[in-house]
C-alpha positions, 0 to 999 in steps of 0.5 A: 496605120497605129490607131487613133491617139484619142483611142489610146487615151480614153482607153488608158489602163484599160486599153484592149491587148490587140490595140496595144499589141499593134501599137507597140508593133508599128512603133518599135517596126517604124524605130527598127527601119529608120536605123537601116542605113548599111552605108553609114558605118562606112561615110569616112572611108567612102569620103577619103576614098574620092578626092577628099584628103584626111585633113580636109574630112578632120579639120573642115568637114567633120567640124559641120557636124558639132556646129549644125547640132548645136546650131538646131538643138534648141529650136528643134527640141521646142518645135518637137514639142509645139508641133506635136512631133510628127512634123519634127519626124518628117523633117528628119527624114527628109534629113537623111535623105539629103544627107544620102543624096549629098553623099552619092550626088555631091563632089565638092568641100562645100556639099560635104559640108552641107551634108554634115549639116543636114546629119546635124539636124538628124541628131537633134531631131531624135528627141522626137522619136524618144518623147514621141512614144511618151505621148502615144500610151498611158503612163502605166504603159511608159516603162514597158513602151520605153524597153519595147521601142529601145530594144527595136532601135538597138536590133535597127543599128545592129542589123544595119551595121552587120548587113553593112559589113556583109556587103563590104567584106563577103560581097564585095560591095562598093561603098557608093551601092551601100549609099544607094542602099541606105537611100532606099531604105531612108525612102521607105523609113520616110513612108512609114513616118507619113502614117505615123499619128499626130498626138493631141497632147505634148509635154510643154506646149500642148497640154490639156486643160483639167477637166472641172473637178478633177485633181490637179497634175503636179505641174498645175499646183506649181502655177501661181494663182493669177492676181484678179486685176494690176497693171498690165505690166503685172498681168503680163508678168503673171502670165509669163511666169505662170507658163509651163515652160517658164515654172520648170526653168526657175525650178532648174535652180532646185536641181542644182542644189542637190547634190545627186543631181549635180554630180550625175548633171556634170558627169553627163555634160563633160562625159557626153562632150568628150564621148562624141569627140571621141565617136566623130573621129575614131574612123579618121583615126582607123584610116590612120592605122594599119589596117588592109580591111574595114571593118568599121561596121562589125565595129559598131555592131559589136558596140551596139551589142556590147552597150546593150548588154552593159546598159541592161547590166546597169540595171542590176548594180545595188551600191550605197549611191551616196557614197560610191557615185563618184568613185564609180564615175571616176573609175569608168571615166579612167578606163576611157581614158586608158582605152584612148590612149591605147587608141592613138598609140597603137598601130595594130588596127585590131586593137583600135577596135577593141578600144572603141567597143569597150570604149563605148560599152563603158559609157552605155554602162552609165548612162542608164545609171546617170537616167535613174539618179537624174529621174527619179526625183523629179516629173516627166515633164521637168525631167524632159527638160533637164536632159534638154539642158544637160545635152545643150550645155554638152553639145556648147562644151564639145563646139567649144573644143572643136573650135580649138582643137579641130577646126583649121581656124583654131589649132587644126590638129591631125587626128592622131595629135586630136586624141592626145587631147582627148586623152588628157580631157578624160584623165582630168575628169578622172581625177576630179572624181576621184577627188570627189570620192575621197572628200566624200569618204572623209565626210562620211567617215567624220559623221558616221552615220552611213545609216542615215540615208533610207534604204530606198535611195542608196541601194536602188537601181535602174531597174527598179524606178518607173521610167519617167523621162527618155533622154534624146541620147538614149536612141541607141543610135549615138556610136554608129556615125562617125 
């Protein structure tokens, strides 16, 4: 069982190497188990191997899934942080329970619907493993927590998909037992949750109060003074805007002004909306394709490695920000498109997974970049909830397409016609960053004052900032259902 919370945050810096050891050992074992899960990879196959029909799975079962995440983002990212995270880990457990049991007991349109809703909750419900490990440990601690806890999750998923793909192609083992598997593991994963702490404190709603005499956090100095009398009107108006809550939204309006933020805000609501589109019906896609074998799990174990590699690679990228982000951006986003198209042209099945790993590595590649730009310059706190924002706004962007292309209530598209459109959706934004990066050098090269702008800001680096924030996308676990 982890220590005490209390324990780590009076020890602080300080804390004894055996306590922080067992801390970071059960934290990234309990991140490491919750991932088992062999059958996953293989959900799609599974459901149009029994009396589901591609068009039913495309346009009626698969669509569950982008309105239940949309759904319950809100109310679970704040009930994350109001009930202190571990009930919100509890509650996805036993969502992913349900979501096995539906699988392995479930026979109707409607049982495979709910069970897509069940993994909708899931997916929302990962912003409290991303937070939780924030609220554990002492902020010296934050970057070296985050590394441990992530490297965990993606060795979970890795191990999950290759174990599997074993089962599938040297076994020979059914999908059904696969489930069974998962759910065995899901029980243990749910065990593990039961003895993980309660923390005290919280980013939002659950913080503590100042202790007299000592120093102010950043987010108490931007609490306006309380007026000592006034209508209750005015007290009540007071007290709503000296929340926490209600200080970080109105300070959401001094992140759209800068222009860093916004192009790596925009970039992660489009970018992130059309990357899941593309992850939710790529195995339709592969049933679609020649193929004789599955192996959707060596698939996303090989994206799991290569998004791993790309991300930490990210790490190490020294280029005038500035100046480069856009044509950066545009250059990544016109590979995807490129590996869409060569997804939904193809027949060769083989090609089709090499479009999905690259496909995947590409975005990973990004994402620790979009983190940086997006944290560096802002608290932990408010940084919490512009992600939250960002992954709301995204989430919206993908329903919206959905509905239209999707869904049978709207146009109903067949997979292979679906990609066509996400296709296009990428080569737009492509050439809207690309557009971006033009203006951009025009402007500089007007000013010709490249030397204007410190060191610091246009050559940093991932690597080189101190982790403030973990974006619930950040689990590694974004690829793997599908």
């Amino acid at each position: 069982m982890a220590p005490a919370v209390a324990d780590v945050e009076k020890a602080g810096p300080a804390a004894p190497d055996k306590s922080w050891r067992f801390l970071v050992f059960y934290i990234c074992f309990y991140g490491f188990m919750v991932q088992i899960r062999p059958g996953e990879s293989f959900i799609t196959p599974y459901l149009l191997g029994r009396n589901f029909t591609q068009e039913q799975v495309t346009n009626e079962i698969t669509p569950v899934l982008t309105y239940s995440y949309m759904a319950v983002l809100v109310p679970i990212f704040l009930l994350t942080d109001y009930l202190r995270y571990k009930p919100v880990l509890i509650l996805q457990s036993l969502s992913y329970l349900s979501v096995w049991l539906l699988l392995v007991l479930g026979t109707s349109l409607a049982a495979m619907q709910l069970m897509e809703f069940f993994y909708g909750v899931t997916m929302a419900a990962r912003v409290a493993y991303s937070s939780y490990i924030f609220s554990l440990v002492s902020p010296a601690r934050y970057q070296r927590m985050a590394g441990y806890s992530r490297s965990a999750v993606l060795l979970g998923v890795f191990t999950s998909s290759v174990l599997g793909q074993l089962c599938v192609s040297v076994g020979r083992v059914p999908f059904l037992t696969l489930h069974y598997a998962s759910l065995g593991f899901l029980s243990f994963g749910l065990l593990l949750t039961l003895f993980l702490k309660r923390p005290r404190r919280s980013l939002f709603f659950n913080r503590p109060r100042e202790a007299a005499g000592a120093s102010p956090s950043e987010l108490d100095r931007m609490r306006p003074e309380p007026a000592a009398g006034g209508a209750p009107g005015r007290r009540l108006l007071a007290a709503c805007k000296g929340s926490t809550l209600v200080r970080m939204l109105l300070e959401l309006g001094g992140v759209a002004r800068e222009p860093r933020l916004r192009l790596w805000s925009l970039w992660w609501v489009l970018n992130f909306a059309g990357y899941y589109l593309v992850i939710y019906y790529v195995h339709i896609l592969w049933s679609d394709t020649d193929g004789s074998k599955v192996y959707n799990g060596a698939v996303d174990a090989a994206a799991t490695l290569l998004g791993a590699l790309t991300a930490f690679a990210a790490g190490f990228v020294r280029i005038r920000w500035a100046l480069w982000s856009e044509l950066l951006i545009g250059a990544v986003t016109g590979l995807q498109a490129g590996l869409v198209l060569l997804m939904y042209t193809t027949r060769n099945i083989w090609l089709c997974y090499a479009a999905l790993v690259f496909f995947r590595g590409f975005h990973q590649f990004l994402v620790p970049i979009a983190t940086f730009q997006i944290a560096s310059s802002m608290t932990k706190e408010l940084c919490a909830l512009v992600f939250g924002v960002n992954t709301f706004l995204a989430t919206i962007l993908k329903t919206i397409v959905t509905i239209i292309v999707a869904d049978k209530r709207g146009l109903g598209l067949p997979v292979r016609s679906q990609f066509q459109v996400y296709f296009g959706y990428f080569t737009v934004l492509a050439v809207a960053y690309f557009s971006g990066a033009a203006y951009t050098a025009v402007r500089h090269c007007r000013q010709s004052r490249f030397h204007g702008v410190p060191l610091a800001t246009e050559l940093g680096s991932p690597a080189e900032a101190p982790e403030k924030a973990q974006s619930p996308e950040e689990d590694g676990v974004d690829g793997v259902r599908a």
